[in-house]
Every structure is written in structure tokens, then in C-alpha cells.
Backbone bond lengths (Angstrom), bond angles and torsions (degrees), N, CA, C in turn:
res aa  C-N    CA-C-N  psi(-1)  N-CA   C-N-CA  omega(-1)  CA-C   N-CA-C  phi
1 X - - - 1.437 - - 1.522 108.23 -
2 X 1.466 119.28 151.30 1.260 126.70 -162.25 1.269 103.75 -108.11
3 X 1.807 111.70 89.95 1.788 95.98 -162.29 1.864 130.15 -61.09
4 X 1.464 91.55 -20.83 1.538 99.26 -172.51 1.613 105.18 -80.19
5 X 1.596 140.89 30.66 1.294 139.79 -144.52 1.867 109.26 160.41
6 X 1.600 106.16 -12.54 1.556 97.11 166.85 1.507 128.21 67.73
7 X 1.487 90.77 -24.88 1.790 115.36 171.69 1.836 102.07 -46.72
8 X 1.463 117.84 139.06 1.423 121.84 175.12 1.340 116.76 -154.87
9 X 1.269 145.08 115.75 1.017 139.18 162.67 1.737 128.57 -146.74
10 X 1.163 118.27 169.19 1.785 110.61 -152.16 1.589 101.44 -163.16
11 X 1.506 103.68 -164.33 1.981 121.67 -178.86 1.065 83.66 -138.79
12 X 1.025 115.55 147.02 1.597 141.16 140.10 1.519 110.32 -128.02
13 X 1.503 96.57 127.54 1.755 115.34 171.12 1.725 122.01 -78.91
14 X 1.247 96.58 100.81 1.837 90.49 -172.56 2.286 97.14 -102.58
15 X 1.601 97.39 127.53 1.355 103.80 172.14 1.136 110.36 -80.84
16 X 1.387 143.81 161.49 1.365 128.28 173.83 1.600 96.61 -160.55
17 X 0.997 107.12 128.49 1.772 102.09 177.15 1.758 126.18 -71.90
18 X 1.130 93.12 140.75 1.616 87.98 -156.32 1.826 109.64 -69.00
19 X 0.680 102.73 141.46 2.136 119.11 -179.93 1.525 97.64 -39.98
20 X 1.352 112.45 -60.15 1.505 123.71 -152.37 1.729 98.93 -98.65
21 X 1.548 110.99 30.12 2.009 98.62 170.77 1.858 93.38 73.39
22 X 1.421 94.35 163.15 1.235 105.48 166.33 1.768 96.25 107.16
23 X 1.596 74.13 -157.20 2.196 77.08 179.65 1.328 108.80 -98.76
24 X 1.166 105.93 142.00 1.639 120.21 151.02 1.289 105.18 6.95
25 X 1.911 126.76 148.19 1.226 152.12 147.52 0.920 98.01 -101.05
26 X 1.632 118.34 135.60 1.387 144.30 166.47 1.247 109.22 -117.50
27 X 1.600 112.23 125.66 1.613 110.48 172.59 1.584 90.46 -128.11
28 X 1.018 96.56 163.66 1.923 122.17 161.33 1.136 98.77 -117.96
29 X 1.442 119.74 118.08 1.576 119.32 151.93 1.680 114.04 -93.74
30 X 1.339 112.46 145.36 1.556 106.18 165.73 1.603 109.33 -83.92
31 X 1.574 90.91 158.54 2.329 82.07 158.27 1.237 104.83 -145.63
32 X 1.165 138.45 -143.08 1.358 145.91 -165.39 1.266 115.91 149.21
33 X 1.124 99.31 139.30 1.804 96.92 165.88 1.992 102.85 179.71
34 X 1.652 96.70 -161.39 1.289 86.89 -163.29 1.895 98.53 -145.00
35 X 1.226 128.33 141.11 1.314 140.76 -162.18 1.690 106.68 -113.61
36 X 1.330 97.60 108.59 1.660 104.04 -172.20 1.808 108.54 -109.71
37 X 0.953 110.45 128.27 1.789 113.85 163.26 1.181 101.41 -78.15
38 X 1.861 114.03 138.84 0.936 129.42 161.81 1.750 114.72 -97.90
39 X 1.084 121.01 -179.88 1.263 129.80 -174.07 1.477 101.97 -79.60
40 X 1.514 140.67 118.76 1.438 141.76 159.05 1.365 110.44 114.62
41 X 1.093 117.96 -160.12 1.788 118.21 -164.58 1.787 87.38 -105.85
42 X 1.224 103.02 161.37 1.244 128.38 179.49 1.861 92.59 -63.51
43 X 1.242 116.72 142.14 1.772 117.61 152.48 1.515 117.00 -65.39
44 X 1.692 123.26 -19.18 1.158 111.71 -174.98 1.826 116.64 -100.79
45 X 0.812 106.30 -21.82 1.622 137.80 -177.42 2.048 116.94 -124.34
46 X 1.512 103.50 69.03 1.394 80.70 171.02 1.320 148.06 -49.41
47 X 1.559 125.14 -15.54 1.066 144.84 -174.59 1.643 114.98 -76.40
48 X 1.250 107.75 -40.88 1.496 106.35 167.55 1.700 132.02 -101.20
49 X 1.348 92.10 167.60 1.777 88.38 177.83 1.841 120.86 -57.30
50 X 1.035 132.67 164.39 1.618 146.66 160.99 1.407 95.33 -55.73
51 X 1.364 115.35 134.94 1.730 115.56 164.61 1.594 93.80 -137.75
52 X 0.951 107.02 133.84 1.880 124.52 156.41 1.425 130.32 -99.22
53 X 1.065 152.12 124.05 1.239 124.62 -143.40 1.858 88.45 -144.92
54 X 1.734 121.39 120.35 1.278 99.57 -170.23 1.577 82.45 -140.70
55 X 2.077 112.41 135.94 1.028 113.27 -153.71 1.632 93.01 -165.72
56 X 1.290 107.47 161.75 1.193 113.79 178.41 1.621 126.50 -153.29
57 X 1.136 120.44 135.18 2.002 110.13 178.45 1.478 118.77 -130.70
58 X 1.511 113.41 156.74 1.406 106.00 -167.03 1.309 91.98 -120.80
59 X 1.807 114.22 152.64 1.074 106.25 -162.45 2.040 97.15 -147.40
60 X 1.043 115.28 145.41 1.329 105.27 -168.64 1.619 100.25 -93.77
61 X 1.909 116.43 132.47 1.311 101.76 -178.99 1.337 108.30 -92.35
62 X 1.802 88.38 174.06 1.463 96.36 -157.48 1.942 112.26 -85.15
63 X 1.338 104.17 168.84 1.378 101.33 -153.36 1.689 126.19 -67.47
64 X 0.681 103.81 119.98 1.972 94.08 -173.62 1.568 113.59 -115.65
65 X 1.530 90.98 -179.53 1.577 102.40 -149.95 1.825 86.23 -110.03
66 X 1.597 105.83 156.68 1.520 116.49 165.69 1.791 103.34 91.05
67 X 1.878 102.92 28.13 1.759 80.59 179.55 1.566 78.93 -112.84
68 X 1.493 91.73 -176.09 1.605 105.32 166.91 1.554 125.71 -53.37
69 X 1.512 99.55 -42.94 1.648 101.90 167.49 1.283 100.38 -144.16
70 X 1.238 105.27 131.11 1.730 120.77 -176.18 1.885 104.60 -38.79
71 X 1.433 99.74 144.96 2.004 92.75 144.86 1.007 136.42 -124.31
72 X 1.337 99.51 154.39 1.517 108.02 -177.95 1.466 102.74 -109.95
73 X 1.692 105.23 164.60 1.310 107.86 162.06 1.006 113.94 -131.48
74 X 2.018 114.37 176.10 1.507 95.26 -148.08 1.620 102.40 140.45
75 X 1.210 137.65 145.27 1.419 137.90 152.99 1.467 109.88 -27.79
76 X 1.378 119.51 -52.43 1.315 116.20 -162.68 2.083 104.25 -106.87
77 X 1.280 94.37 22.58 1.516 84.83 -174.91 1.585 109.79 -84.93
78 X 1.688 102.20 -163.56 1.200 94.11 -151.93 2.339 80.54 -137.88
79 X 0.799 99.68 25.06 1.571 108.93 -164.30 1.645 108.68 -103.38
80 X 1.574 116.53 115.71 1.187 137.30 -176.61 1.281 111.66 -20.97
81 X 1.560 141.25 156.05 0.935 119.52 147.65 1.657 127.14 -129.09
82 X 1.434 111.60 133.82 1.329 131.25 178.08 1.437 135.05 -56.88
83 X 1.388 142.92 145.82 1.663 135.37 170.59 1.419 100.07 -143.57
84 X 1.338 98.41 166.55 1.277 108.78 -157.89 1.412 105.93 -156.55
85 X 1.283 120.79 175.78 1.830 110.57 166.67 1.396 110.76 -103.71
86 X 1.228 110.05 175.10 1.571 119.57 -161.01 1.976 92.95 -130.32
87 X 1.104 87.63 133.21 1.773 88.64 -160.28 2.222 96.49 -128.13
88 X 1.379 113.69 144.17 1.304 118.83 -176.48 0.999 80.91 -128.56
89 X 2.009 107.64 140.66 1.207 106.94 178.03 1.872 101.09 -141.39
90 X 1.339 130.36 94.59 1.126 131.92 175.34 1.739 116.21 -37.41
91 X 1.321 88.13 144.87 2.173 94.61 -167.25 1.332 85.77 -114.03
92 X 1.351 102.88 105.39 1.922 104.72 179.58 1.415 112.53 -112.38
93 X 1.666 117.80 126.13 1.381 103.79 -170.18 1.087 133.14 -49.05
């Protein structure tokens, strides 16, 4: 994260077992997003500032059965791709 600008973004490797047997699907999704202070103390934590955190990642789904031509994923696949939101969630004692 880019502290002077809140800017953040990364990969995460999700394994997922494949539908059809065999080995493991591996995707990398990207995400991004951006972390804003609001004005006043957080409601959950008085001690610190308000943070909002609004973000998003795309993710290729995984391969299924019953299309015209199967997908794969992959650089060269052929498999839809998905987004989603990107959510921060403070661990407060």
C-alpha cells in the first residue's frame, strides 16, 4: 500500500480443486483498491481514525461442464471472467 495516497493493490493464489478430477486449478486474481480516512474516530475503536476501504478483484471462473467448449484457465484459457469487492475488516479485541 502506498501510504502517502492509500492506493493498494496485489495477487493472491487461490487452489481450488478441479470439477472434472484431476489436479488442482490455480488462478491468480489481481485486486486493487484504495483506503480513505474519514473525518472522526472509528465507532468501533475510539482511539483510531475512520478508514473506508473500497476495492475490487477479477477472478477467472472455474472450469465447467455443458458449454460448447470446455474452460480452461490460464494465460491461454478460454474461462469467463469474474469481480467482486475487496473488503478490510479490522480484528478488534
Amino acid at each position: 500500500m502506498a501510504a502517502s495516497t492509500g492506493i493498494f493493490s496485489g495477487v493472491v493464489t487461490l487452489v481450488d480443486p478441479n470439477p472434472f478430477g484431476g489436479a488442482n486449478v490455480t488462478r491468480t486474481p489481481a485486486y486493487s483498491g484504495i483506503v480513505i480516512r474519514r473525518d472522526g474516530l472509528s465507532p468501533v475503536v475510539n482511539t483510531v481514525p475512520s478508514l473506508v476501504v473500497r476495492g475490487f478483484y477479477n477472478v477467472e471462473r472455474l472450469p465447467e461442464a455443458g458449454l460448447s467448449a470446455p474452460t480452461t484457465v490460464g494465460p491461454t484459457g478460454n474461462s469467463p471472467i469474474e469481480s467482486g469487492a475487496v473488503l478490510f475488516l479490522r480484528n478488534v479485541p
